[in-house]
N, C-alpha and C positions, 0 to 999 in steps of 0.2 A: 943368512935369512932364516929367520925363525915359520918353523911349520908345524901346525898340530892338524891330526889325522884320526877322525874316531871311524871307527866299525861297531859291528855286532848287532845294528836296529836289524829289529825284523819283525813279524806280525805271527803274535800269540794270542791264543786263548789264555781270558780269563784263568787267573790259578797258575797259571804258569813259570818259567824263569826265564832270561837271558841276562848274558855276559855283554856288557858296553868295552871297547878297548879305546884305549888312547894313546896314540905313539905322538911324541914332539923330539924336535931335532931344531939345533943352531941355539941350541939355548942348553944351559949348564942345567939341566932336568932339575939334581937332586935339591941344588936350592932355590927353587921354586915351590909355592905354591899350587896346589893343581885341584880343580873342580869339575863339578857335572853342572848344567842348566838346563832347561826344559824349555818348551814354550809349545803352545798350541791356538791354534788358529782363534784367534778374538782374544787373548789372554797374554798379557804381560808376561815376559821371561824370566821364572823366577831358580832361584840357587836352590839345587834339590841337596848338593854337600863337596863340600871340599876338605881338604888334609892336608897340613903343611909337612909334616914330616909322620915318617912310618912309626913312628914311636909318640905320636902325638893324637890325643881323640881327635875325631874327625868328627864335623857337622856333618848332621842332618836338618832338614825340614821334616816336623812332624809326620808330615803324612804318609812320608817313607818308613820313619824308623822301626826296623824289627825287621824290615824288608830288606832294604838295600843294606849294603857293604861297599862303602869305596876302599881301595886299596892302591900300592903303588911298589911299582919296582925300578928302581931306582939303575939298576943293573942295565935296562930294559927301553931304560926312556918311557917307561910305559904305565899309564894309569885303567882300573878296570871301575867299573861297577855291576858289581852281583846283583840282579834286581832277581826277587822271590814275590813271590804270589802277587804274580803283575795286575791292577784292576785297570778297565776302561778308563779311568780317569786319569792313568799314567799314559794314555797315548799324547805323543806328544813328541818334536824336533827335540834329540839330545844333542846337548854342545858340551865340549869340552873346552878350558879355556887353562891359563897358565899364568901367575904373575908372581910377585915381587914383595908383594905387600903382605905385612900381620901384623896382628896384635899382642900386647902384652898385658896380662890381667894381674902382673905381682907375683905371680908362682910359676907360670908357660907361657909359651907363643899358641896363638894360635889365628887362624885363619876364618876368614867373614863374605857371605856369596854378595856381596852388595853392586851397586852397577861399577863402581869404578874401581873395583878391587883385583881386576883382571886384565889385563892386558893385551894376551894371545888368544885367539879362539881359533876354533876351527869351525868347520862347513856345515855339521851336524849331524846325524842318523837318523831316520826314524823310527820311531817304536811304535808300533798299535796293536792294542789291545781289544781283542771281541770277545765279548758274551757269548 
């Protein structure tokens, strides 16, 4: 039985940082792809970044980049994301999610937050953010 497991939401001021974790189990971790999703109340869930492998770029959504860091330990079962100078507009339900799928562009693999690109989720954290 496949399970994923996030921690780390908590409630920050503006300017701030938190660590997201992701542990999953009954699933062969390292090759999997693994991502972050968001969602907040009245708003579609959208792919904030995923990685398929530790040696591969990792997406982002614009509106993170330069903030967020995902990363993945493979050792670990365990995926994070580094969120830095958190704004109100990132409050929001994180999910973590796990799957099977990528792409190939001719040179790499790489990995896409789209709705059916994932497979495994888990339950969520929450994050919020105050002024």
């Amino acid at each position: 039985q496949v399970r994923v497991m996030e921690s780390g939401g908590s409630s920050v001021q503006a300017g701030g940082s938190l660590r997201l974790s992701c542990t999953a189990s009954g699933l062969a971790f390292a090759d999997y792809a693994v991502g972050w999703f968001r969602q907040s109340p009245g708003k579609e869930r959208e792919g904030v970044s995923c990685i398929l492998l530790s040696a591969n770029t990792p997406y982002y959504i614009d509106s993170v980049k330069g903030r967020f860091t995902i990363s993945r330990d493979n050792a670990k079962n365990t995926l994070y994301l580094d969120m830095n100078n958190l704004q109100p507009e990132d409050t929001a339900t994180y999910y973590c999610a796990a799957g099977t799928r990528y792409y190939w562009n001719g040179s790499h693999a790489y990995c896409r937050t789209g709705p059916t690109d994932f497979d495994y989720w888990g339950q969520g954290t929450q994050v919020t953010v105050f002024s």
